[in-house]
N, C-alpha and C positions, 0 to 999 in steps of 0.2 A: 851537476847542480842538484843537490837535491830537495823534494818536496817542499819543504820549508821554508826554503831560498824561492819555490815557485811559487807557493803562496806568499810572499811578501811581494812579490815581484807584480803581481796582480792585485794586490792592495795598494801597493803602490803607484798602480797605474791608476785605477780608479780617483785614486786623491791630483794625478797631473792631469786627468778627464776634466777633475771641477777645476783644478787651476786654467786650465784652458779657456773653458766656456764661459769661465766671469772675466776671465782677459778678455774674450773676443767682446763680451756685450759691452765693458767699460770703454771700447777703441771703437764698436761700432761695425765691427765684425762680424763675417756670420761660421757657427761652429756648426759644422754638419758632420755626419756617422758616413764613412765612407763605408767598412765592410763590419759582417759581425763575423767571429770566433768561427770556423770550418767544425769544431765541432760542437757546436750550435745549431748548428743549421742543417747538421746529419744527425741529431743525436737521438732520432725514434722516439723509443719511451723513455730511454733512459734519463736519469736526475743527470743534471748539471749544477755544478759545483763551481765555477766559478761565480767571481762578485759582481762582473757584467759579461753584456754579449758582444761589449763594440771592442774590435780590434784594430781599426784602426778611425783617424777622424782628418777633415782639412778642415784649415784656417783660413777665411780668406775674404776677398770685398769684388763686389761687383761680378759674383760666380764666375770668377779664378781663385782657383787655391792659392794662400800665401806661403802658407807649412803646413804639411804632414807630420803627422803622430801614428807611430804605429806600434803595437808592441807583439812581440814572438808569438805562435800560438805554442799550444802545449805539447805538439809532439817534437817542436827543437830544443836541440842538447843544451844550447848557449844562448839563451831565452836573456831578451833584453828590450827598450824600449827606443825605436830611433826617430830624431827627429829630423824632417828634410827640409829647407828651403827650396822651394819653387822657381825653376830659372838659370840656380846656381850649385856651384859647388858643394855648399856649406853642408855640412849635417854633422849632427853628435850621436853619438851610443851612449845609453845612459842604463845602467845594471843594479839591480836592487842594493840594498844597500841595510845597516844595522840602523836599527831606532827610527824606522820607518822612512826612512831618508832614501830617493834613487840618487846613483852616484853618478858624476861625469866625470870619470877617471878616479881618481881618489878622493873630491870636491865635490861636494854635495849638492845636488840639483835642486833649488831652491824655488820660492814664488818669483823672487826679483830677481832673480837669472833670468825667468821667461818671461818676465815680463819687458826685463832689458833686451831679449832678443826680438820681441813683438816690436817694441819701440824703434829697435834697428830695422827691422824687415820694413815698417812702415818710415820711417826717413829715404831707405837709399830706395824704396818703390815710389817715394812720392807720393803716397796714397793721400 
């Protein structure tokens, strides 16, 4: 992958950060910062360059996470962003994508895709 594809990849996640967090405030949700970027957090003096420090975040009600969001940090080869359901099986891989779009396989990871999988996580939790 290179550079190009990693900074889109971290622009890209920045923009699923805010989709996140106006998901969670409109359901009532609480959006927290699980970890920041490992080289963030060693990085001395030197400048950092990426767009944020949070690498990954939960979703969730009543302090349980409902989903995780995480996305690679920068020293892996196949840098992408994964989402986990809490409990279960489920998760997607979702990989940068052209026209600032993340992809879920060749389908473009959209607001109403997460917001339809918010909507599902909270029916079959009964929240």
């Amino acid at each position: 992958m290179s550079h190009a594809d990693d900074s889109a990849l971290y622009t890209q996640w920045v923009t699923l950060l805010g989709w996140l967090e106006s998901s969670a405030a409109a359901r009532g949700l609480s959006f927290e910062k699980v970890a920041d970027f490992p080289d963030y957090i060693y990085r001395m003096e030197r400048p950092y360059d990426l767009p944020t420090t949070v690498m990954s975040v939960s979703v969730g009600v009543g302090g349980q996470p409902l989903l995780i969001a995480a996305v690679s940090p920068r020293h892996v080869d196949l840098k992408g962003v994964s989402l986990r359901l809490m409990g279960g099986s489920k998760h997607w891989h979702l990989h940068a994508g052209s026209g600032g779009t993340l992809l879920e396989g060749k389908r473009p990871f959209t607001r109403e895709r997460l917001d339809a999988l918010l909507d599902s996580t909270l029916r079959s939790n009964a929240v």
